[in-house]
Backbone as CSV, one residue per row, in Angstrom:
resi,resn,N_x,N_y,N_z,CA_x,CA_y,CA_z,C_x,C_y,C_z
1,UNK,-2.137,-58.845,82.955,-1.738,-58.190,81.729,-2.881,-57.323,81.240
2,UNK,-2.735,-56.182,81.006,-3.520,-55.685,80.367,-3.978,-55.569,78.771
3,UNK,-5.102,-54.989,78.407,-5.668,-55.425,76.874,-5.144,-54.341,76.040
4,UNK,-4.262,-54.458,75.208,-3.236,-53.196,74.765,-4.079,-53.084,73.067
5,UNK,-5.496,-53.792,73.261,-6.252,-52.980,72.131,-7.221,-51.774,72.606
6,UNK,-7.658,-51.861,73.696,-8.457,-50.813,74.021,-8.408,-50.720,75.511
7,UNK,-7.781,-50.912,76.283,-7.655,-50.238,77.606,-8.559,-51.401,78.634
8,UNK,-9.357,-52.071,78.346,-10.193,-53.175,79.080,-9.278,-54.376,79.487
9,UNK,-9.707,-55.143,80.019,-9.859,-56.464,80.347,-8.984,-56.870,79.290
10,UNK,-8.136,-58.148,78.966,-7.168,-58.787,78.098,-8.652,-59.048,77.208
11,UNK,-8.692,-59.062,76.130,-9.681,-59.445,75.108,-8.974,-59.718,74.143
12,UNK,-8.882,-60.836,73.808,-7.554,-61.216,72.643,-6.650,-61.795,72.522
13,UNK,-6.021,-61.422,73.320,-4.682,-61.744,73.736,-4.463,-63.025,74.880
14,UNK,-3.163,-63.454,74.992,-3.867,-65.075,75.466,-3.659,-65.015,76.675
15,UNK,-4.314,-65.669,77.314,-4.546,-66.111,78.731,-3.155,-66.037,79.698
16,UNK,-2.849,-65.275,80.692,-1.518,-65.456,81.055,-1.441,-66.789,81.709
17,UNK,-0.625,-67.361,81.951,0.130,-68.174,82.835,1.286,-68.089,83.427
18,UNK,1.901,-69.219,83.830,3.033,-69.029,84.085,3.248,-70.488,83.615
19,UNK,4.291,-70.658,82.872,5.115,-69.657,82.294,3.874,-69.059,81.287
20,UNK,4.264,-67.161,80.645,3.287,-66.498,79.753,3.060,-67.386,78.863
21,UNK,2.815,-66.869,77.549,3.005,-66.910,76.217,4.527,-66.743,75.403
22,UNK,4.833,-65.156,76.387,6.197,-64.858,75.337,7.204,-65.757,76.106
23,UNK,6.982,-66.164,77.315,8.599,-67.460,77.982,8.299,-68.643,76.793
24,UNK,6.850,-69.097,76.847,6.400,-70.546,75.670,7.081,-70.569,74.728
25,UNK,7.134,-69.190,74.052,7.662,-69.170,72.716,9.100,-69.332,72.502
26,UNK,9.352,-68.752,73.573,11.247,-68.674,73.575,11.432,-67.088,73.665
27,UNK,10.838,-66.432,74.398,11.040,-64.952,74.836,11.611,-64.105,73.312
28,UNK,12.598,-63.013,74.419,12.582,-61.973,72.392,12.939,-62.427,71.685
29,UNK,13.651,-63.511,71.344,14.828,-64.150,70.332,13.281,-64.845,69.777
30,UNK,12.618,-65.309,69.772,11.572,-65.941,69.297,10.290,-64.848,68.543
31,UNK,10.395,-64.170,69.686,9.610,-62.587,68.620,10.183,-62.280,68.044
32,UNK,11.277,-61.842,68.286,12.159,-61.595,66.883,12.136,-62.308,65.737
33,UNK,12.044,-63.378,65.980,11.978,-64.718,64.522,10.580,-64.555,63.637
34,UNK,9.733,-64.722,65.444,8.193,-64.547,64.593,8.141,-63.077,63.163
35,UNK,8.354,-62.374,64.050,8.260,-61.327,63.212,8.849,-60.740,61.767
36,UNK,10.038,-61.270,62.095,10.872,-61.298,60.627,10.385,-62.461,60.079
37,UNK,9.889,-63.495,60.549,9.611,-64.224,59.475,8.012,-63.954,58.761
38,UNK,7.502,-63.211,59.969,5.859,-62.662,59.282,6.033,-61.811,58.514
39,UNK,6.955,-61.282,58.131,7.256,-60.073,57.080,8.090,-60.330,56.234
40,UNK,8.920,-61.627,55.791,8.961,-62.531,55.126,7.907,-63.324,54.148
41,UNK,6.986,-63.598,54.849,5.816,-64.114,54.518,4.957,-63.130,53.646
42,UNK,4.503,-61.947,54.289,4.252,-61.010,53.651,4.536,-60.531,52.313
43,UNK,6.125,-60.528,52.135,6.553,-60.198,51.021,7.096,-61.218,49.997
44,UNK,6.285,-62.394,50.422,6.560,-63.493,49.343,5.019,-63.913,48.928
45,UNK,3.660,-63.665,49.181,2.801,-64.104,49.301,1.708,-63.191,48.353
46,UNK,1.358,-63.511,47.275,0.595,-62.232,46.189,-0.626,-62.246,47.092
47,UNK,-1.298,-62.937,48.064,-2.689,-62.480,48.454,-2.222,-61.136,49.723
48,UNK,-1.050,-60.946,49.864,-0.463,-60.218,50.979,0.102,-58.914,50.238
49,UNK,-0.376,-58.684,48.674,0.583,-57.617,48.514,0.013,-56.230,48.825
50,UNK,-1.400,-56.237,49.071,-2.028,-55.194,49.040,-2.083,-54.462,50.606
51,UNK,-2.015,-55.507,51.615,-1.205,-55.080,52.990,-0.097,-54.924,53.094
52,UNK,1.082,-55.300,52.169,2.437,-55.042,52.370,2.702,-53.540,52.014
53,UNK,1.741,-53.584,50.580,1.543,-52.073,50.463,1.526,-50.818,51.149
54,UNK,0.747,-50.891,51.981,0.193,-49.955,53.411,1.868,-49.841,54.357
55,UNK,2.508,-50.693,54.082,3.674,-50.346,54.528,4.987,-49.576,54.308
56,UNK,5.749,-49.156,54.732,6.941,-48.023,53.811,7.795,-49.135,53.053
57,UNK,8.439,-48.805,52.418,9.539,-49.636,51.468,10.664,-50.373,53.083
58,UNK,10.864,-49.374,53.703,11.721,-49.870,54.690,11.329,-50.349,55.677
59,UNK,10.997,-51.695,56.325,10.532,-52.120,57.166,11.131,-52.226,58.696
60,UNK,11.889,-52.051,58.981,13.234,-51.833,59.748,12.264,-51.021,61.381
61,UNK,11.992,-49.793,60.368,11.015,-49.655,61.932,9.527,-49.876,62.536
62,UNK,9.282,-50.469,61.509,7.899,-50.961,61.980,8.101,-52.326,62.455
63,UNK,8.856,-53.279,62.534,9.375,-54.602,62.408,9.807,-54.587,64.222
64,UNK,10.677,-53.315,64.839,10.964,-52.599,65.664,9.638,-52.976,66.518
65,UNK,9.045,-51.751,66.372,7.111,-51.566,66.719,6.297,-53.044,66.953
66,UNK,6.450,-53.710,66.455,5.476,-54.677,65.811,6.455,-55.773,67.479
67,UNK,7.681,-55.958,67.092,8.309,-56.903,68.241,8.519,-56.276,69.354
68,UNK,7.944,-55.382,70.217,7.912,-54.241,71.279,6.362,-55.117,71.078
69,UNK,5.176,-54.683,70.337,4.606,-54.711,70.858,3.595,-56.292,71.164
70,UNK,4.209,-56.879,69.970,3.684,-58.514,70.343,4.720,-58.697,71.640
71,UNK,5.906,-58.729,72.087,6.526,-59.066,73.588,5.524,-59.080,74.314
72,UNK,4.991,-57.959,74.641,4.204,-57.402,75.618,3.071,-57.764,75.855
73,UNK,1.900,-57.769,74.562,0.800,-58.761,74.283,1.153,-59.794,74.624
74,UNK,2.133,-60.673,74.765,2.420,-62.066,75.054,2.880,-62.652,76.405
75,UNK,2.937,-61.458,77.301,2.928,-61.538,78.563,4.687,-61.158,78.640
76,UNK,5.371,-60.648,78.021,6.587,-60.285,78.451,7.091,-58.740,78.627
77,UNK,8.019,-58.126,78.788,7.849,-56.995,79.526,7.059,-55.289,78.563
78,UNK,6.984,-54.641,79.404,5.949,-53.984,78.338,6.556,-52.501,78.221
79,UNK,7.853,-52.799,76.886,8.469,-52.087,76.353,8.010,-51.215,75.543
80,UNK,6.899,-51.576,74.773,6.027,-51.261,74.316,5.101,-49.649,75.015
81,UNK,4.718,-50.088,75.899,4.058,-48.843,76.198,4.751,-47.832,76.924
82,UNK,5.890,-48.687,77.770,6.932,-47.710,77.665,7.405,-46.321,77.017
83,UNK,7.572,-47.362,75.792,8.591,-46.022,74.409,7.318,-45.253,74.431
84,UNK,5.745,-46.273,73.632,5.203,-45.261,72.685,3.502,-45.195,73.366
85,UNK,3.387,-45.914,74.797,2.176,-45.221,75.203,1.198,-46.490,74.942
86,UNK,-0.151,-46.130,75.540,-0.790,-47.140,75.302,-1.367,-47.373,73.639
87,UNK,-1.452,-48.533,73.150,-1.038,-49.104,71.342,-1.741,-48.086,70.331
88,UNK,-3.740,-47.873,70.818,-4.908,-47.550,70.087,-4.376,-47.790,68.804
89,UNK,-4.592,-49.439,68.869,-4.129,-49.680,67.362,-5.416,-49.130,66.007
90,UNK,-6.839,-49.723,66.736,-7.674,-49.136,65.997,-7.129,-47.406,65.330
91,UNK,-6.963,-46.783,66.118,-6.751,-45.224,65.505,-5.808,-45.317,64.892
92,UNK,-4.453,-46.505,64.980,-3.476,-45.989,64.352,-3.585,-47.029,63.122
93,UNK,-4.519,-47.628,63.270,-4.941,-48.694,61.781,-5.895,-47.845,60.828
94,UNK,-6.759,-46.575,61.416,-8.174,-46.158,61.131,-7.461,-45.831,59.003
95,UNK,-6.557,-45.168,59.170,-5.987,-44.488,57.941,-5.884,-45.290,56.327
96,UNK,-6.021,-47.052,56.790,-5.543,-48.358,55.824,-7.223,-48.532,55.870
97,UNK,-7.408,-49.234,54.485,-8.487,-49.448,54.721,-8.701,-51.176,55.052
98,UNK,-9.112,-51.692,55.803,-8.502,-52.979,56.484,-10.098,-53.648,56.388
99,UNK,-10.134,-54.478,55.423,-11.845,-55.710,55.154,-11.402,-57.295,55.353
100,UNK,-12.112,-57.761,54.905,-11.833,-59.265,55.661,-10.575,-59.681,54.513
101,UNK,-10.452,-59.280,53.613,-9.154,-60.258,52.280,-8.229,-59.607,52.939
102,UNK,-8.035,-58.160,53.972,-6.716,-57.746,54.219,-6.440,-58.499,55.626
103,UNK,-7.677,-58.549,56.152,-7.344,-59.631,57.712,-6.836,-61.158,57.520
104,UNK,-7.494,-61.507,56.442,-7.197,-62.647,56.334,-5.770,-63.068,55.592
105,UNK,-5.008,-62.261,54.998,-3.969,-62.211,54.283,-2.745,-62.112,55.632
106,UNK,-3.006,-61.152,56.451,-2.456,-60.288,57.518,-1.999,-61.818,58.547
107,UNK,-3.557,-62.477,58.876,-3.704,-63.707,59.447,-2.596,-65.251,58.497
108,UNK,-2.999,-65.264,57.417,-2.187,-66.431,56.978,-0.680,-65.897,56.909
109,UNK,-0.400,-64.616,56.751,1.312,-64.323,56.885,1.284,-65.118,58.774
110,UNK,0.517,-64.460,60.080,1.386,-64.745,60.770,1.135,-66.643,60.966
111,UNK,0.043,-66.612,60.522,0.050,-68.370,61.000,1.475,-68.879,60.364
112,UNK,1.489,-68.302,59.179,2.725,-69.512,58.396,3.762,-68.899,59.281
113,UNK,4.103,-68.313,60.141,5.455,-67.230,60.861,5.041,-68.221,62.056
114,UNK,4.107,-68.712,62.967,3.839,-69.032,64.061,4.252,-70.593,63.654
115,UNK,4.116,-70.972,62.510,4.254,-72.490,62.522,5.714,-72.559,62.032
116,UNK,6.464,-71.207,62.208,8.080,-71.466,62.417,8.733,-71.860,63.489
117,UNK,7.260,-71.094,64.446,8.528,-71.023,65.766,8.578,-72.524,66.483
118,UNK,7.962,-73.475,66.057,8.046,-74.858,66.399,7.952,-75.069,68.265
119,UNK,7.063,-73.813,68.279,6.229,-73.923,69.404,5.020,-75.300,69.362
120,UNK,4.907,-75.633,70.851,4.019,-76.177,71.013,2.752,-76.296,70.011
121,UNK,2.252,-77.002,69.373,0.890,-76.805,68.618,-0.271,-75.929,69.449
122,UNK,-0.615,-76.729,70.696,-1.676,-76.048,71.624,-1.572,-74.339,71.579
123,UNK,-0.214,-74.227,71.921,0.109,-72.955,72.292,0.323,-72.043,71.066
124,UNK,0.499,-72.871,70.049,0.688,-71.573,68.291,-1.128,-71.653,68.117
125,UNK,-2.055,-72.595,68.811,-3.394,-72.115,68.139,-3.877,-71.315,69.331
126,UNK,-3.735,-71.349,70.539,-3.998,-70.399,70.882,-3.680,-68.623,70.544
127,UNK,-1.988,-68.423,70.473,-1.673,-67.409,70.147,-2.574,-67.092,68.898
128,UNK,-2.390,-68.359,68.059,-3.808,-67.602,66.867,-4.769,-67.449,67.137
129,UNK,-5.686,-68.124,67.566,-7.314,-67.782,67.775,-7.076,-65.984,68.473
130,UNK,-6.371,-66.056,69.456,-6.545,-64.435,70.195,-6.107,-63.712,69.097
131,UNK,-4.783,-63.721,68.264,-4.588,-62.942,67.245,-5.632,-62.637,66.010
132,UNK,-6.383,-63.760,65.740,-7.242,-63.650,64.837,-8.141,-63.006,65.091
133,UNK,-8.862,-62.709,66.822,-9.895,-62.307,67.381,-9.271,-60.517,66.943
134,UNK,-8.168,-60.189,67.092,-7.712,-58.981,67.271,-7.564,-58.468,65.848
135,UNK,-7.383,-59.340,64.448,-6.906,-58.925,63.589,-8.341,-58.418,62.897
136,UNK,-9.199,-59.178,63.581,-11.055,-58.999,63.061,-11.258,-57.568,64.003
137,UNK,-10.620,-57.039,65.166,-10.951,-56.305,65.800,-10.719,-54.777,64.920
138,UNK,-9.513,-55.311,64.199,-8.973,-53.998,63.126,-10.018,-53.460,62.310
139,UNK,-10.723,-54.847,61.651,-11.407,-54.020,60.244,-12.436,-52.844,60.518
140,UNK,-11.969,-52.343,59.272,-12.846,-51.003,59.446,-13.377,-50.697,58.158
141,UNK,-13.493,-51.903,57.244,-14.066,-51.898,56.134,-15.032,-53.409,56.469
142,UNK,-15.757,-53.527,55.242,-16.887,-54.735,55.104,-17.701,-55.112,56.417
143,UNK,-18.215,-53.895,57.035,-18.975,-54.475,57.878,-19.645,-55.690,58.065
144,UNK,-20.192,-56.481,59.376,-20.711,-57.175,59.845,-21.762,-57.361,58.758
């Protein structure tokens, strides 16, 4: 699998196996859940309003985006770069201004979304630790 934050080595993202990550979870029907329910989370959560912000009123196609491209990060097919190319999420994050209260807000929406999918424990802290590694990879505010 390749590292669909910057073109290297998987850095982040979890370890393939067999079965991946995205079969563990319960393939798209399970990204799908994750995701609507992380944007759920989002918009019920006041430490999350200032990232929900950064988003359009209509979530519909970023929700789209977002389950294209966690599939793929998760070892399932890579629809994702397909449609829209390889992610450069950094460049396409550069515009938000993203410090540790927006990572960490960003982070507790998907943990509480990951502890829906009544995945394995082992396997929801892994998917977090790599997600968390990636969501720290974003900021582009509060330096080190």
């Amino acid at each position: 699998m390749r590292d669909l934050t910057n073109g290297d080595d998987l850095s982040g993202a979890p370890t393939l196996s067999n079965p991946t990550p995205f079969e563990s979870l319960g393939g798209e029907a399970a990204i799908d859940a994750l995701v609507e329910r992380f944007y759920a989370e989002m918009d019920s959560r006041p430490e999350a309003r200032g990232i929900r912000a950064m988003h359009a009123g209509r979530l519909e196609p970023i929700k789209f985006v977002l389950k294209r491209y966690l599939g793929e990060w998760l070892g399932g097919p890579p629809l994702y770069s397909r449609d829209r190319g390889h992610p450069r999420l950094r460049m396409r994050h550069i515009r938000f201004p993203i410090g540790a209260a927006e990572r960490d807000a960003w982070l507790a929406c998907m943990s509480a979304a990951l502890a829906e999918t009544g995945a394995d424990a082992g396997l929801r802290e892994g998917v977090y630790l790599a997600m968390a590694a990636l969501a720290d990879h974003m900021r582009n505010q509060d330096p080190r």
